[in-house]
C-alpha positions in Angstrom: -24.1 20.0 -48.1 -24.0 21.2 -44.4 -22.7 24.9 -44.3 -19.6 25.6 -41.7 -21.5 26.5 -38.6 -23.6 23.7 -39.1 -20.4 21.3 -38.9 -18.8 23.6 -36.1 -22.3 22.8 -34.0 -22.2 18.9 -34.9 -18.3 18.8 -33.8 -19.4 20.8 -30.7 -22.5 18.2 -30.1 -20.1 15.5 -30.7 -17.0 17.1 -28.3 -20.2 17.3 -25.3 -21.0 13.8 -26.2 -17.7 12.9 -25.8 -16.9 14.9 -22.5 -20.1 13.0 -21.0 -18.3 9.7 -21.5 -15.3 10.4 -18.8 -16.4 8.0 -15.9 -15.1 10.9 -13.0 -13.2 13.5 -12.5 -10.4 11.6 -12.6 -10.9 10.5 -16.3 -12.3 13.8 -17.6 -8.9 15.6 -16.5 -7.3 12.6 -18.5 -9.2 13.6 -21.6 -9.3 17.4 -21.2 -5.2 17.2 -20.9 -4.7 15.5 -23.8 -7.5 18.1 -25.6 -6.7 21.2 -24.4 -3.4 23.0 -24.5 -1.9 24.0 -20.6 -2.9 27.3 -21.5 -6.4 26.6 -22.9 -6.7 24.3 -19.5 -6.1 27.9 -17.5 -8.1 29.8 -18.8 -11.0 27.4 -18.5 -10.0 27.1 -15.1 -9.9 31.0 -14.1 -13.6 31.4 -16.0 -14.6 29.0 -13.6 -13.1 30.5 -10.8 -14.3 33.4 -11.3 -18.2 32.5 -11.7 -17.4 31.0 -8.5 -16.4 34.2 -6.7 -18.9 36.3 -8.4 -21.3 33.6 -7.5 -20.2 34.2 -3.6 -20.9 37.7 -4.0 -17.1 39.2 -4.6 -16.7 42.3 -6.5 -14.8 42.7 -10.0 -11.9 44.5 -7.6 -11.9 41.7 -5.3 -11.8 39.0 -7.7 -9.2 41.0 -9.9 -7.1 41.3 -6.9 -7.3 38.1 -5.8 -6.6 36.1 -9.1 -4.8 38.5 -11.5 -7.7 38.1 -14.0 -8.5 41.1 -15.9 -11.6 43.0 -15.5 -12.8 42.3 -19.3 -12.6 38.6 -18.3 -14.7 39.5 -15.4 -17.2 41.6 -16.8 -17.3 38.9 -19.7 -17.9 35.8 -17.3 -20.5 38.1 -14.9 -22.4 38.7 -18.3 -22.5 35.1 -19.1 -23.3 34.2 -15.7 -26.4 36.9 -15.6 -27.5 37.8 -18.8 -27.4 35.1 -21.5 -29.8 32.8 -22.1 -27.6 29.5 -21.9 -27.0 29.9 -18.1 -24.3 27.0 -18.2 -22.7 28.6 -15.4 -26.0 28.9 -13.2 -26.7 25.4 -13.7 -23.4 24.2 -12.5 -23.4 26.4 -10.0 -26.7 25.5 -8.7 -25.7 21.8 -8.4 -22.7 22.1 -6.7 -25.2 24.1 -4.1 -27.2 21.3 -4.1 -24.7 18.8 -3.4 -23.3 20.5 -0.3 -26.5 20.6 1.0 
């Protein structure tokens, strides 16, 4: 009998599986609305925004400034962004580089 985190990691494996399915954009906003609470949709959103600016070289001051997003979120997405070994944002990141290139 799988334990709970093994079921939590085969609903997360399924929920990638599934995002990876949207055609665009276009269609993964579609399903993300109907997934994700407005407020859920936010804070996704600010994360991302931030990597972004801490990716451009912004300070936590300037990015806290700019956005309204606390310095814990910060300090939490900067951590993420340089110090764990998943390095989800990186990879994004890096992409979109590549693409304006």
């Amino acid at each position: 009998m799988p334990t709970d985190t093994m079921q939590k990691d085969k609903d997360f494996r399924a929920l990638c599986d599934a995002l990876l399915l949207t055609g665009d954009a276009g269609e993964l906003a579609r399903f993300l609305t109907d997934l994700t609470t407005p407020g859920e949709r936010e804070a996704l959103a600010e994360r991302w925004r931030v990597a972004q600016l801490l990716d451009a070289g912004k300070s936590y001051r300037e990015i806290s400034a700019e956005t309204g997003v606390s310095t814990t979120t910060i300090t939490r997405v900067a951590r993420f962004l340089a110090q764990e070994p998943h390095q989800g944002y990186r990879l994004v990141l890096d992409r979109l580089k590549e693409q304006s290139r």
